[in-house]
C-alpha positions in Angstrom: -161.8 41.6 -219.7 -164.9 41.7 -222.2 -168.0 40.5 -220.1 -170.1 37.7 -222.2 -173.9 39.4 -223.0 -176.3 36.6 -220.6 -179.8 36.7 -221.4 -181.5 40.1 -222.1 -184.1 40.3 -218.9 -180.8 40.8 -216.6 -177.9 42.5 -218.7 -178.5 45.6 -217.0 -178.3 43.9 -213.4 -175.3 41.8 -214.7 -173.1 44.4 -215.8 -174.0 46.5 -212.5 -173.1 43.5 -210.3 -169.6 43.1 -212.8 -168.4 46.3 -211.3 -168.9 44.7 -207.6 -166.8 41.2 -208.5 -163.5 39.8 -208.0 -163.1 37.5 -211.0 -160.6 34.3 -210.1 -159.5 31.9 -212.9 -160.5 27.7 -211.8 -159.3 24.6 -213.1 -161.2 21.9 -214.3 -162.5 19.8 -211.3 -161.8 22.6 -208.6 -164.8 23.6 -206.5 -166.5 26.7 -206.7 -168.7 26.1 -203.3 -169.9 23.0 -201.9 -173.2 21.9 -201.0 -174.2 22.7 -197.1 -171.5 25.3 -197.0 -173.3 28.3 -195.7 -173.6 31.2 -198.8 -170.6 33.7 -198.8 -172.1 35.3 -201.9 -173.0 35.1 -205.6 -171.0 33.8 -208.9 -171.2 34.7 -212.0 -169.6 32.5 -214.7 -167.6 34.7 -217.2 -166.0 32.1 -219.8 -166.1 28.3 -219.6 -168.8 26.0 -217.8 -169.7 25.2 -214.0 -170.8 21.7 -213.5 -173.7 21.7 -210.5 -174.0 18.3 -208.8 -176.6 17.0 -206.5 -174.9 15.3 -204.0 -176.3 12.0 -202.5 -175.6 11.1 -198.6 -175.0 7.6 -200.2 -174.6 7.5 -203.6 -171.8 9.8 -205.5 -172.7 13.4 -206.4 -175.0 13.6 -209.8 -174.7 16.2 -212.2 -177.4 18.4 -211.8 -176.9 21.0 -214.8 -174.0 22.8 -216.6 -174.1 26.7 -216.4 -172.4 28.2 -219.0 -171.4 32.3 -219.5 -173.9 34.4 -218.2 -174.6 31.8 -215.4 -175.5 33.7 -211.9 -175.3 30.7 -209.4 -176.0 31.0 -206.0 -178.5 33.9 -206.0 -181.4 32.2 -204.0 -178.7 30.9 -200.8 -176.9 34.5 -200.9 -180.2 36.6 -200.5 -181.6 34.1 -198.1 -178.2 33.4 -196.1 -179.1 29.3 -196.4 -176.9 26.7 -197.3 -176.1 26.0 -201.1 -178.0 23.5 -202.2 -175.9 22.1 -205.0 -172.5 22.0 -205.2 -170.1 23.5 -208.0 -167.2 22.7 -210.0 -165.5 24.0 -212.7 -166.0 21.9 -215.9 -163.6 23.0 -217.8 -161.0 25.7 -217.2 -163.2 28.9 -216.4 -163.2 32.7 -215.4 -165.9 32.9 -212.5 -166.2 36.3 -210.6 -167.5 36.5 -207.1 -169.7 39.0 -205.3 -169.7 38.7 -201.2 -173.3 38.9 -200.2 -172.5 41.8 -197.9 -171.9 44.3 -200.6 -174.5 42.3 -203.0 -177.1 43.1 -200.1 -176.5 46.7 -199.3 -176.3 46.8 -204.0 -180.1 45.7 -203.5 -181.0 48.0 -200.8 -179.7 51.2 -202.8 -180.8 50.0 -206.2 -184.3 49.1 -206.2 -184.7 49.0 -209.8 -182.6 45.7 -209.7 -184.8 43.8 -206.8 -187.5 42.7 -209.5 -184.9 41.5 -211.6 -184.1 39.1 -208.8 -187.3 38.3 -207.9 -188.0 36.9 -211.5 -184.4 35.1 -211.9 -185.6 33.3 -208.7 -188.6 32.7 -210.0 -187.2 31.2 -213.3 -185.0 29.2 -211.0 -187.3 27.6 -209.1 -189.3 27.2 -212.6 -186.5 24.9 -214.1 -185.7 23.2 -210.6 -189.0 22.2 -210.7 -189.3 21.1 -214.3 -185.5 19.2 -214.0 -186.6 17.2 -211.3 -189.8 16.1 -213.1 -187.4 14.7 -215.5 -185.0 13.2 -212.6 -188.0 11.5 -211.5 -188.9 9.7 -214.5 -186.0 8.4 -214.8 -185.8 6.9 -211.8 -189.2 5.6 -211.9 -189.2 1.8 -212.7 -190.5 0.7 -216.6 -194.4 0.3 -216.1 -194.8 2.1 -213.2 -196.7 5.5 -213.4 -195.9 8.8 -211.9 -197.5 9.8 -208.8 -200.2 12.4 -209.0 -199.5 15.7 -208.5 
């Protein structure tokens, strides 16, 4: 199966982690994890989108983002062992492969090259997290009334 060409700063680290995945086919609406489920391991979206959805404890879930081929979702919660923050479904019918954060670990330890990949995909992460829910909270925000300070 051809592998789509994600964004140059981690072809490298994608194709290496490619060789480590199980690649399962989803349906449109089926979950790919859910949010507070403890990290089993990494995704990487292959063809077709993954909707990411903020879920509420009283309102419905919100959609977050949509990660297309190339996507690595997950990363943060699998090298940290904490929950998922998001969940994930497929948007559409899509090829998603799967690397258990056992054998993702011990990839990490024995490839060092790869670890400051990581550390700036996390960094980018947290980066658009921050700047997406600068824009949720404007939203929000009631006509007239100004944003907080920083």
């Amino acid at each position: 199966m051809p592998q789509p060409i994600p964004n140059p700063p981690y072809f490298e680290l994608w194709q290496a982690l490619g060789k480590l995945q199980s690649v399962c086919t989803y349906e449109e609406g089926m979950s790919v994890f859910q949010q507070g489920c403890p990290a089993r391991g990494i995704y990487l979206v292959e063809k077709g989108e993954v909707r990411l959805i903020l879920q509420a404890p009283v309102k419905p879930g919100r959609t977050f983002a949509i990660a297309g081929p190339g996507a690595l979702l997950g990363l943060s919660e699998a090298v940290t062992g904490e929950a998922h923050k998001l969940s994930a479904e497929a948007a559409g019918e899509a090829q998603i492969g799967f690397v258990e954060r056992g054998p993702l670990l011990a990839f990490l330890r024995d490839h060092h090259q790869f670890c400051l990949q990581i550390v700036r995909l996390l960094s980018d992460d947290l980066h658009g997290l921050y700047q997406r829910f600068q824009c949720m909270s404007s939203e929000e925000r009631p006509a007239g009334k100004p944003a907080r300070p920083a």
